[in-house]
C-alpha positions as CSV (number, residue, x, y, z in Angstrom):
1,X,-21.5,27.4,12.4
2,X,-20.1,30.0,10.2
3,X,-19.2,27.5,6.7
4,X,-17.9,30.8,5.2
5,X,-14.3,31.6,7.2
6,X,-11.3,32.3,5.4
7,X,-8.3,30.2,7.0
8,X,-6.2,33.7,6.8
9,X,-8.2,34.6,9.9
10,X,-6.8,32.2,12.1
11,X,-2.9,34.0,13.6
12,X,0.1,31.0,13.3
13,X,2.9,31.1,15.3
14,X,6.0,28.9,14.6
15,X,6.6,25.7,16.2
16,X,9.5,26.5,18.1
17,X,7.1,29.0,20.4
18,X,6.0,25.6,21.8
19,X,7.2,24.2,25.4
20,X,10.0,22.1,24.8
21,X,8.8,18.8,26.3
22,X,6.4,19.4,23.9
23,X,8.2,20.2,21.3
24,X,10.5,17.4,21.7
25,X,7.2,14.9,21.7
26,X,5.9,16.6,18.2
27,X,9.8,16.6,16.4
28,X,9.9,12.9,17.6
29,X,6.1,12.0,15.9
30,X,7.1,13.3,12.9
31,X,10.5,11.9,12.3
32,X,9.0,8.8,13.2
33,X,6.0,9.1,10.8
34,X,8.4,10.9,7.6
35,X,10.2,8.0,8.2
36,X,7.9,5.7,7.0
37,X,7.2,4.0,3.7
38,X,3.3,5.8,3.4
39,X,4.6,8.9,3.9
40,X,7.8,8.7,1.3
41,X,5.0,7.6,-1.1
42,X,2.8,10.5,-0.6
43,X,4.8,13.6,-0.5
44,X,6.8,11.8,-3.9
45,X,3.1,11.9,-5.7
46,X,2.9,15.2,-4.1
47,X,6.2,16.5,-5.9
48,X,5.5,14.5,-9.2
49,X,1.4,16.2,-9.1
50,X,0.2,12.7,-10.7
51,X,-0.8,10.0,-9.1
52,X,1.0,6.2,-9.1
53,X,-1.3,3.6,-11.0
54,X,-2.0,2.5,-7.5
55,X,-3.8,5.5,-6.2
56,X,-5.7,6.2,-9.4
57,X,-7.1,2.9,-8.8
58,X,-8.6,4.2,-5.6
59,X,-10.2,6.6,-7.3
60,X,-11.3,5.6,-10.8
61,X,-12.9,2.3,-12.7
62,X,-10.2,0.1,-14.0
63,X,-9.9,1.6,-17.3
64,X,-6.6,3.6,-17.0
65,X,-5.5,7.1,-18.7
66,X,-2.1,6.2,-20.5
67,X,-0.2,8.7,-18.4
68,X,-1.2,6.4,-15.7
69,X,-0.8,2.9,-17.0
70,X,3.1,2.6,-16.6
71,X,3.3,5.0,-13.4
72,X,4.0,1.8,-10.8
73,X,5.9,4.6,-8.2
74,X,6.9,8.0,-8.5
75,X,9.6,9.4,-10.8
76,X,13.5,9.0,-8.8
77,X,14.0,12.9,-9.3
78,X,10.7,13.3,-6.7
79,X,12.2,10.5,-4.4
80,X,15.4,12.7,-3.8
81,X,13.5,15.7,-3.1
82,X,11.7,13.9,-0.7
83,X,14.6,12.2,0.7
84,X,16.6,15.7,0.7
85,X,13.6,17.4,2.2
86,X,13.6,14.5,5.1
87,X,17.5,15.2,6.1
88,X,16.9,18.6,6.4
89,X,13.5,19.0,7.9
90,X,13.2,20.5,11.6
91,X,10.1,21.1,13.2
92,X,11.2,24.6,13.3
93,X,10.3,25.0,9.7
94,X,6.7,24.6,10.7
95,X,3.8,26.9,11.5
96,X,0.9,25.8,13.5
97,X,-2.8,28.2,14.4
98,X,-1.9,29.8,18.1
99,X,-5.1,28.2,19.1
100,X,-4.3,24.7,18.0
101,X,-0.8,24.9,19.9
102,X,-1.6,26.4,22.9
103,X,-4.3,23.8,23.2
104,X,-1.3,21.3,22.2
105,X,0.9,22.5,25.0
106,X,-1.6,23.1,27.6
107,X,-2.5,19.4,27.5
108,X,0.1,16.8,29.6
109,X,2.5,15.1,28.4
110,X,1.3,11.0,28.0
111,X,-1.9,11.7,29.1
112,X,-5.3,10.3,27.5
113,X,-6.3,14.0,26.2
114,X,-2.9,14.1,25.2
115,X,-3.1,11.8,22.5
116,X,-5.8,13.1,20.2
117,X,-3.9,16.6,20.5
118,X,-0.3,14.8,19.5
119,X,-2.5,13.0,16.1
120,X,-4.2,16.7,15.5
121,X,-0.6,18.4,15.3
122,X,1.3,15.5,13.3
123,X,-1.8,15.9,10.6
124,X,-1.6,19.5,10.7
125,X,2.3,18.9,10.5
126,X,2.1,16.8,7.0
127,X,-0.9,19.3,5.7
128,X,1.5,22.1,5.8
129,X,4.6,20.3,4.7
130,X,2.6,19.1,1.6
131,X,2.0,22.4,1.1
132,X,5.6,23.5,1.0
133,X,6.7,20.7,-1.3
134,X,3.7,20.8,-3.7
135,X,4.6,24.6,-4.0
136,X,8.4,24.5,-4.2
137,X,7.5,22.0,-7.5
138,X,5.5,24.6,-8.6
139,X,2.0,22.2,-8.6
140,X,4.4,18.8,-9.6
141,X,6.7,18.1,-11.6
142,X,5.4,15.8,-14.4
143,X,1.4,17.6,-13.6
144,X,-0.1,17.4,-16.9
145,X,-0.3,20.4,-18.9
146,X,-4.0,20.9,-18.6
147,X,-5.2,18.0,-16.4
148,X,-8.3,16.7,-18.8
149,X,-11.6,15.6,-16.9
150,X,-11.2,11.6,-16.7
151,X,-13.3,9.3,-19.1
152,X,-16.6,9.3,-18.9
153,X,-17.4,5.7,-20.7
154,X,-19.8,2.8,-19.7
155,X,-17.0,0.7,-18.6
156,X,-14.6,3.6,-17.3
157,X,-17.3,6.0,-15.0
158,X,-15.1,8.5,-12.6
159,X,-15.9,7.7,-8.9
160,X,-14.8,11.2,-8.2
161,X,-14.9,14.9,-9.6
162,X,-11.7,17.1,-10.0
163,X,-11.8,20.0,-7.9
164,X,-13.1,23.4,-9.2
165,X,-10.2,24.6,-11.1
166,X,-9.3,21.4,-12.4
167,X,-5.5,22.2,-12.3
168,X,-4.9,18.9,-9.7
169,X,-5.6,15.8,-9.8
170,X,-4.2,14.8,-5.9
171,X,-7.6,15.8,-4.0
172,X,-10.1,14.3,-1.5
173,X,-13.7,15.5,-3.3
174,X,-15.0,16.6,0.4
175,X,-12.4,19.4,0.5
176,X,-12.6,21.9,-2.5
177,X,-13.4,25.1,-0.6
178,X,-10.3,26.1,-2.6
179,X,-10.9,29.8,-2.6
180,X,-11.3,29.9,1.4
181,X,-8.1,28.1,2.0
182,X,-5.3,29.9,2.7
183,X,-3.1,28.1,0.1
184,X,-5.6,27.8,-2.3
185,X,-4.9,24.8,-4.8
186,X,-2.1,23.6,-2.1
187,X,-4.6,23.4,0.1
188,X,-7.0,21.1,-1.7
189,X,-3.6,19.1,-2.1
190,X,-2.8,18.4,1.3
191,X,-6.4,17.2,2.0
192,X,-5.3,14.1,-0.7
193,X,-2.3,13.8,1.1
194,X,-3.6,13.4,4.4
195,X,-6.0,11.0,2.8
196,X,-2.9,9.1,1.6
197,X,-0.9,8.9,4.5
198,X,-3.3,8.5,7.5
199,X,-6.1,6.3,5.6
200,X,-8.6,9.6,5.0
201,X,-8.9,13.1,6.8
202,X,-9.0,13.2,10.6
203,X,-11.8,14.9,12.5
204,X,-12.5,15.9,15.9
205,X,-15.8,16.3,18.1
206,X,-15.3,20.1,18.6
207,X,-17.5,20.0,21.8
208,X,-19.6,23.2,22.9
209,X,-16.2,25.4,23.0
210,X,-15.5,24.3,18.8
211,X,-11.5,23.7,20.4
212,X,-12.1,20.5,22.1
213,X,-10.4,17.1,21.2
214,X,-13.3,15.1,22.3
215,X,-13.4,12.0,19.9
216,X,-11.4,11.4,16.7
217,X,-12.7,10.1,13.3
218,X,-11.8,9.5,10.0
219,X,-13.8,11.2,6.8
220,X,-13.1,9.1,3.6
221,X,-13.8,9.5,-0.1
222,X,-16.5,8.3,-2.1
223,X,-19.2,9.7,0.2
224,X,-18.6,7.2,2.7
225,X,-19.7,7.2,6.3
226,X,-17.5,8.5,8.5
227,X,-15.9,6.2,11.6
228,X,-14.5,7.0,15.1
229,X,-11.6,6.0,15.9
230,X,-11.4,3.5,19.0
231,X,-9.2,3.6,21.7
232,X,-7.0,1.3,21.2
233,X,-6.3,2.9,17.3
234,X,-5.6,6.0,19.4
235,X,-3.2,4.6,21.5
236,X,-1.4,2.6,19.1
237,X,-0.7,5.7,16.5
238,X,1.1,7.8,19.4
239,X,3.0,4.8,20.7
240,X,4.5,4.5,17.5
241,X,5.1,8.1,16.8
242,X,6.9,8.8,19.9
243,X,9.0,5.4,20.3
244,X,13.0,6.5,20.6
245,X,13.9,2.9,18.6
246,X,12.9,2.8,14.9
247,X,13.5,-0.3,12.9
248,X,12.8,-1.7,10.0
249,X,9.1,-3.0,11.1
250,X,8.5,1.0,12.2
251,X,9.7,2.3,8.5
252,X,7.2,0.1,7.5
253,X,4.4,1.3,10.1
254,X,1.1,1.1,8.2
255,X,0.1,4.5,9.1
256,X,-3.4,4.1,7.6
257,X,-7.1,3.8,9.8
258,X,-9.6,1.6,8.7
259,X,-12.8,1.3,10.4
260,X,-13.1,-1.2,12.9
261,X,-16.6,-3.5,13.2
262,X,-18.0,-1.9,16.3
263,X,-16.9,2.2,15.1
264,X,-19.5,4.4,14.9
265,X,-20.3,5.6,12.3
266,X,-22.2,9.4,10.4
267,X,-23.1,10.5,7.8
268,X,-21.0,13.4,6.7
269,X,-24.0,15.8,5.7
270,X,-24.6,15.6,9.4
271,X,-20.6,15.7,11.2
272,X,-20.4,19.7,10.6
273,X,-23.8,20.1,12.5
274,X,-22.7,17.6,14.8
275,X,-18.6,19.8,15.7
276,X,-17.0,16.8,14.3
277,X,-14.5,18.5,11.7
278,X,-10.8,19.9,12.3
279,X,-10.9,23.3,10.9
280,X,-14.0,25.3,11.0
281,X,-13.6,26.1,7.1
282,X,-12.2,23.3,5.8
283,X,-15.6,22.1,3.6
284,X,-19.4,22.6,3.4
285,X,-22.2,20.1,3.7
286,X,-24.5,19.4,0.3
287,X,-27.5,21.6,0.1
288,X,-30.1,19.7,-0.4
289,X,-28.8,16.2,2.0
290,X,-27.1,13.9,-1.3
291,X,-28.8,10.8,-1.8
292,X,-26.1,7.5,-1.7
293,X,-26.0,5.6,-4.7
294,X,-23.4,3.6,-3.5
295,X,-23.1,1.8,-0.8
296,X,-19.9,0.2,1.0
297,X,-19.9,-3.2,3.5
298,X,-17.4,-1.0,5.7
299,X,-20.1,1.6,6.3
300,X,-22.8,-1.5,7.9
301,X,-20.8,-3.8,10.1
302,X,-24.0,-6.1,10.1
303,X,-23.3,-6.3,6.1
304,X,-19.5,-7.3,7.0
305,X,-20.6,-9.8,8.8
306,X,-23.0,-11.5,6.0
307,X,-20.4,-10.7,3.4
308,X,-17.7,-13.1,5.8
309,X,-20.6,-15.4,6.5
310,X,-21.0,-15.8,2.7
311,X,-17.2,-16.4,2.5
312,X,-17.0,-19.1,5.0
């Protein structure tokens, strides 16, 4: 595989080129999913460009940065942006890779293969409508001046880098390749937002063809292991997405994958060998193979288990 490509060489076409059925099925998904507390929560950070308290304790040690201690949610001007970006939105606005929606459309409507495709568009949907909002704020509205490099005390150690040009701090440390994305720094941001909203970046065994919608995973930060989703995870994310009744229970649709007991799991150094990515350029493996320091119970399910045996 070529790790080099620039994502200016893949041709986009606008959404409303699709089939209307399918159309329809892909404006439905992600009403459904804007519509839900994760993704208000997400593309708010996105418009502020700092994190809530919350999601800097994903990344970081307890000790907090001040500019994070009192940030419990995202400032109200964000909010109605987001809001006002929600009433207006039309999957119109949207531009998808011709490749990725003729796949898309070529696939039946509620079949198995189906699925997969619907979850690859909605992700590629919120990727590119981070983008827009992260840009129209011109990289956030409270972003810090010059975001500085976090502590680096005993009690305080960063889990996580910042990104090459250290001008964000909303990035997933897999995806930096900031100067092969098309959107550069936006880019690198709606790789965090992904991670926000769906629980990590979604993958795809590529196949022989490198179009293919095989199998679906999830890659997650900290140099965990990556999991596939199972079935029933599949099916549960696109019943939700295209239900015609939304409630309150469905604005409050955890939209987040966790990796079940049984998933299998790999090693990221080995997915991108392996076809199991979404875009061909969106990262590239370590050189040499890292070594784990670090190791989570959610990466062993035999370690779950003795870790709830213990707790019993």
């Amino acid at each position: 595989m070529n790790y080099n490509l620039m994502a200016a060489n893949f041709p986009q076409i606008p959404a409303s080129n699709l089939r209307l059925e399918h159309l329809a099925a892909l404006e439905l998904a992600l009403s459904n999913v804007l519509s839900t507390e994760p993704a208000f929560e997400t593309f708010a950070q996105v418009v502020d460009g700092i994190l809530t308290r919350d999601s800097y304790f994903e990344y970081y040690l307890p000790t907090l940065r001040p500019e994070y201690a009192r940030n419990l949610k995202p400032s109200d001007e964000a909010s109605q942006i987001v809001r006002a970006f929600h009433a207006s939105f039309h999957v119109g606005m949207l531009n998808f890779r011709v490749d990725v929606a003729q796949t898309y459309q070529s696939t039946p409507l509620g079949s198995r293969s189906f699925k997969p495709r619907l979850i690859e568009l909605v992700s590629v949907a919120c990727h590119n409508i981070a983008v827009e909002l992260y840009t129209k704020a011109d990289g956030g509205l409270r972003k810090p001046a010059s975001p500085p490099p976090p502590p680096r005390t005993p009690s305080s150690y960063p889990l996580m880098r910042a990104p090459p040009p250290n001008i964000t701090e909303l990035f997933h440390e897999e995806y930096e390749e900031w100067e092969q994305y098309s959107n550069g720094v936006a880019d690198i941001v709606r790789y965090w937002a992904e991670y926000r909203l769906f629980g990590d970046v979604i993958l795809f065994d590529r196949g022989d063809t490198g179009q293919e919608c095989k199998n679906a995973f999830i890659h997650s930060i900290k140099g965990r292991r990556i999991f596939q989703l199972s079935d029933q995870q599949i099916e549960q994310f696109p019943s939700f997405a295209t239900s015609q009744h939304q409630s309150d229970y469905s604005r409050s649709f955890d939209t987040r994958f966790r990796a079940e007991n049984d998933a299998r799991r790999v090693d990221p150094f080995d997915s991108l060998a392996w076809g199991m990515y979404r875009d061909e350029y969106e990262r590239k493996p370590p050189d040499p193979r890292q070594r784990r320091c670090v190791f989570y119970a959610e990466d062993d399910p035999q370690l779950i288990d003795q870790i709830q045996k213990l707790a019993r």
